[in-house]
VOPAGU-2260 file (C-alpha; in pm, 1 decimal, decimal comma):
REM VOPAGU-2260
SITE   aa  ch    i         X         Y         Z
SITE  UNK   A    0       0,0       0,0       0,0
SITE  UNK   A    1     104,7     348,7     -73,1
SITE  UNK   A    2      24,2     693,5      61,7
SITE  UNK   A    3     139,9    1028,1     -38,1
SITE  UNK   A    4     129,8    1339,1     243,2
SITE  UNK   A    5     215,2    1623,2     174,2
SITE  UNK   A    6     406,5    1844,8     474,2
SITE  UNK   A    7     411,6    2216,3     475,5
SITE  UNK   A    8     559,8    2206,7     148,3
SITE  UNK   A    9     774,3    2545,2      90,8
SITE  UNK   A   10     733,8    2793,6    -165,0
SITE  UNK   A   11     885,5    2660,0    -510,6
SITE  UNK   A   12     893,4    2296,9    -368,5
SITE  UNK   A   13     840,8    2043,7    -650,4
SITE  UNK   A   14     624,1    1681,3    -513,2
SITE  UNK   A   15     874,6    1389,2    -559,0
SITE  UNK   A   16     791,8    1078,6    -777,9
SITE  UNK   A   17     979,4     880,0    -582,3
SITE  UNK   A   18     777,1     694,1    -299,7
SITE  UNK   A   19     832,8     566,0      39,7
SITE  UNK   A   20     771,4     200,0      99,7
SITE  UNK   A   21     572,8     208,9     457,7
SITE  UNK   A   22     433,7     -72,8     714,5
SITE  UNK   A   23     147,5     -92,5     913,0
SITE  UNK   A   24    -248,2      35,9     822,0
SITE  UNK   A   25    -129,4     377,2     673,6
SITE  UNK   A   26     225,4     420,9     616,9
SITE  UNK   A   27     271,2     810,3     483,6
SITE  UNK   A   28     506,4     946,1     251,0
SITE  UNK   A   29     635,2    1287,0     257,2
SITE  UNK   A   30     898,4    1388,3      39,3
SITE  UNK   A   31     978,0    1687,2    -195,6
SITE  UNK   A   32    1241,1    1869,9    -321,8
SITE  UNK   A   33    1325,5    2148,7    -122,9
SITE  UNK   A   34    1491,1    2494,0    -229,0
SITE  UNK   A   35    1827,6    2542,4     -91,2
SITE  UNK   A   36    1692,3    2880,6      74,6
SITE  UNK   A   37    1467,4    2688,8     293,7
SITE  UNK   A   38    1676,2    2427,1     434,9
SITE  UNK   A   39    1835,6    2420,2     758,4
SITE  UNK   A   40    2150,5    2545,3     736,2
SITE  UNK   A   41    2444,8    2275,4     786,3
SITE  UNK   A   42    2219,7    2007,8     694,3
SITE  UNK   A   43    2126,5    1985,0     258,0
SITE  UNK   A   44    2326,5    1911,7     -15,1
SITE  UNK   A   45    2305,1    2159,3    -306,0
SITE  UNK   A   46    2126,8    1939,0    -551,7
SITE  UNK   A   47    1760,1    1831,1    -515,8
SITE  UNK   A   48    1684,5    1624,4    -231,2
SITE  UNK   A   49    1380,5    1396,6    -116,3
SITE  UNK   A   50    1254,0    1529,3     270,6
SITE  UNK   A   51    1071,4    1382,9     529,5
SITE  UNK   A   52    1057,9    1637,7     794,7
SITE  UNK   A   53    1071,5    1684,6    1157,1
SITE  UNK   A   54     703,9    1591,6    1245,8
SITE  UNK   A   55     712,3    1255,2    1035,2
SITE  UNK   A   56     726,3     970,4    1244,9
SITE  UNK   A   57     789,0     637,2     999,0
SITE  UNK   A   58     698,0     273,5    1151,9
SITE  UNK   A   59     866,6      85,9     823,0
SITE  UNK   A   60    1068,0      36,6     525,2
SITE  UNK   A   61    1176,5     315,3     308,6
SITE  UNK   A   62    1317,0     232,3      40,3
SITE  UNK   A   63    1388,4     522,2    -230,5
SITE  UNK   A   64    1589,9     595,4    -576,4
SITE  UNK   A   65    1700,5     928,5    -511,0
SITE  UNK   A   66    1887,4    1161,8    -209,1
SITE  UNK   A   67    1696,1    1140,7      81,7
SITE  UNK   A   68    1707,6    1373,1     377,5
SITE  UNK   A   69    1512,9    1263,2     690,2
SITE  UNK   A   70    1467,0    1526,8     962,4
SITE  UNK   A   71    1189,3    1325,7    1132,7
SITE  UNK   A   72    1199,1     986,6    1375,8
SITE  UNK   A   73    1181,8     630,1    1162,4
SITE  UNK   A   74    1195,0     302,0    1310,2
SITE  UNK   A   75    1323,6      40,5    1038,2
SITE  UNK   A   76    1546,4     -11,6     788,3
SITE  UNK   A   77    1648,2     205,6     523,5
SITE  UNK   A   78    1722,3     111,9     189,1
SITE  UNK   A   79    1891,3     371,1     -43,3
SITE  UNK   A   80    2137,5     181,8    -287,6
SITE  UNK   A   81    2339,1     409,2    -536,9
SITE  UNK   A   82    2183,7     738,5    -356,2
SITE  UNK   A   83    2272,1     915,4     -45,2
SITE  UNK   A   84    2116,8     992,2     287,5
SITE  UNK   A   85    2160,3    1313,5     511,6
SITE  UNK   A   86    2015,3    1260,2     887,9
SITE  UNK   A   87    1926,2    1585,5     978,4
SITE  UNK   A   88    2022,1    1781,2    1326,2
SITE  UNK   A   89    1664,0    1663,4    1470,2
SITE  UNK   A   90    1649,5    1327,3    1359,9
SITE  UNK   A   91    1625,1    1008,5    1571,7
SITE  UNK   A   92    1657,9     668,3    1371,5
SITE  UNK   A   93    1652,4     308,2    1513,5
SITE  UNK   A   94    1728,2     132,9    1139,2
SITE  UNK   A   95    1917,2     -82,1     945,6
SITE  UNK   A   96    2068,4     158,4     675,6
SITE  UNK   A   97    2228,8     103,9     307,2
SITE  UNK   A   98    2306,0     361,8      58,6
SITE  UNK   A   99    2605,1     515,8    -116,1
SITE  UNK   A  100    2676,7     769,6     141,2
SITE  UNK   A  101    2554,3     874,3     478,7
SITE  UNK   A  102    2616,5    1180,4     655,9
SITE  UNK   A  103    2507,3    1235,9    1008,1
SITE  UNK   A  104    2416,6    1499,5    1189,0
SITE  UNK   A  105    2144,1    1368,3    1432,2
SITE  UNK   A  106    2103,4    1016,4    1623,0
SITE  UNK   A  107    2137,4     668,6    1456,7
SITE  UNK   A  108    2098,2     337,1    1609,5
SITE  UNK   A  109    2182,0      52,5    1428,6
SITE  UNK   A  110    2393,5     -47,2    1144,5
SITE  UNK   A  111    2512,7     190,8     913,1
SITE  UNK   A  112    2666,4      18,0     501,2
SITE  UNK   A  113    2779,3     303,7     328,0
SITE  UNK   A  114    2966,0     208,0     -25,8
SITE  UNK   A  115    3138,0     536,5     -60,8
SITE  UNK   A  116    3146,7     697,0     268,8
SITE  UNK   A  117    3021,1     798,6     630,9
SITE  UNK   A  118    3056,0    1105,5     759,1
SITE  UNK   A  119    2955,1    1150,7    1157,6
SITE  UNK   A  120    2932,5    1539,8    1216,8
SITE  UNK   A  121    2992,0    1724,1    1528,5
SITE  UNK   A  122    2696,1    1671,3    1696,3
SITE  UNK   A  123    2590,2    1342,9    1523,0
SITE  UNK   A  124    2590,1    1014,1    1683,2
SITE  UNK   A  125    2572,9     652,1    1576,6
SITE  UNK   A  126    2536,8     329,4    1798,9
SITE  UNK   A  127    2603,1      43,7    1592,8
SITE  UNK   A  128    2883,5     -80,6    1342,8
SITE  UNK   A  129    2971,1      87,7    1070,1
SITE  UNK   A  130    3080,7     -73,0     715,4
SITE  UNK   A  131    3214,4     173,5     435,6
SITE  UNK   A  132    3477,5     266,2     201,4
SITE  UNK   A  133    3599,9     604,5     422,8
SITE  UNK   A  134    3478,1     712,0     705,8
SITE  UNK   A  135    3517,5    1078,4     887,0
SITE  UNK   A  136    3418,5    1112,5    1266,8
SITE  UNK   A  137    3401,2    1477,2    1394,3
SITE  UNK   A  138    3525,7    1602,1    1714,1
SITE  UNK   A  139    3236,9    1609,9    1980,6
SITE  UNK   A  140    3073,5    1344,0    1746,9
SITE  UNK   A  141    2950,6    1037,2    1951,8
SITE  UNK   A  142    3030,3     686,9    1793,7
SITE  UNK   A  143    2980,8     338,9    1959,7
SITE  UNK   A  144    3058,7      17,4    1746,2
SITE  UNK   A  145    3266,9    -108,2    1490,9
SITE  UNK   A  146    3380,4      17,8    1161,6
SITE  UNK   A  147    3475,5    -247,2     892,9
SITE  UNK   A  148    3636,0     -82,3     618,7
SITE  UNK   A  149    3541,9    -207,3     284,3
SITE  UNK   A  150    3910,9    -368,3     117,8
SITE  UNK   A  151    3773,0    -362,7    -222,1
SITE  UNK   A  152    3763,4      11,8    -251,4
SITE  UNK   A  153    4032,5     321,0    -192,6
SITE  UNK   A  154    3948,8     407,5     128,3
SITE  UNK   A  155    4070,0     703,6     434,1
SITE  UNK   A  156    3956,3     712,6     785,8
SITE  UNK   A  157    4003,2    1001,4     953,8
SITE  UNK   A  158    3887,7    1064,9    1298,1
């Protein structure tokens, strides 16, 4: 079953095609592109992104074929392969995550596969292990686990 929501959409947002695989009686979808004047600042790449904002509250699967930014709570995993994922300042997750890259700026528990790269920012935290190509771990970032570092691919860690 799918759902589209739409969530105080701002001006010049365009509706995404790309929809969010939920569980339960009504799982929601709520992603759009967002303008780079209306994002939070230290938390959006420059080029379009998929949102689900800070009052969404996913019991599920997402699943997705473009950049995702998630600014809201989700319990489950989180399936994003060739595409990255920003966790916003506000978010909480409790999921299984895979995508290309993953950059963290709010709470993560569970594991985190990255093929490219993980990037924990100052204030971000992640409890659970963490496999990737490179990894970068801010100072005053919070990490508990342990990182496997993919052999196959040119890798740095930096901490």
């Amino acid at each position: 079953m799918w759902n589209k929501v739409k969530e105080n959409e701002a001006p010049g947002a365009t509706p995404v095609q790309g929809p969010v695989q939920g569980s339960g009686p009504a799982p929601a979808v709520v992603a759009f592109n967002t303008p780079a004047a209306t994002r939070p600042s230290g938390s959006a790449p420059a080029r379009g992104v998929a949102r689900l904002g800070s009052s969404v509250h996913i019991k599920g699967t997402i699943s997705g074929s473009e950049d995702l930014q998630i600014d809201g709570q989700v319990e489950g995993a989180i399936s994003l392969r060739g595409h990255g994922l920003t966790i916003g300042a506000s978010a909480q997750l409790n999921s299984e995550i895979d995508a290309r890259e993953v950059v963290v700026y709010g709470k993560v528990t569970g594991n985190v596969h990255a093929r490219d790269r993980v990037d924990v920012k100052t204030d971000g935290s992640i409890i659970g292990d963490i496999s990737t190509a490179r990894i970068s771990i801010e100072d005053g970032a919070h990490f508990k686990g342990r990182i496997e570092i993919d052999p196959t691919k040119s890798h740095t860690v930096s901490a």
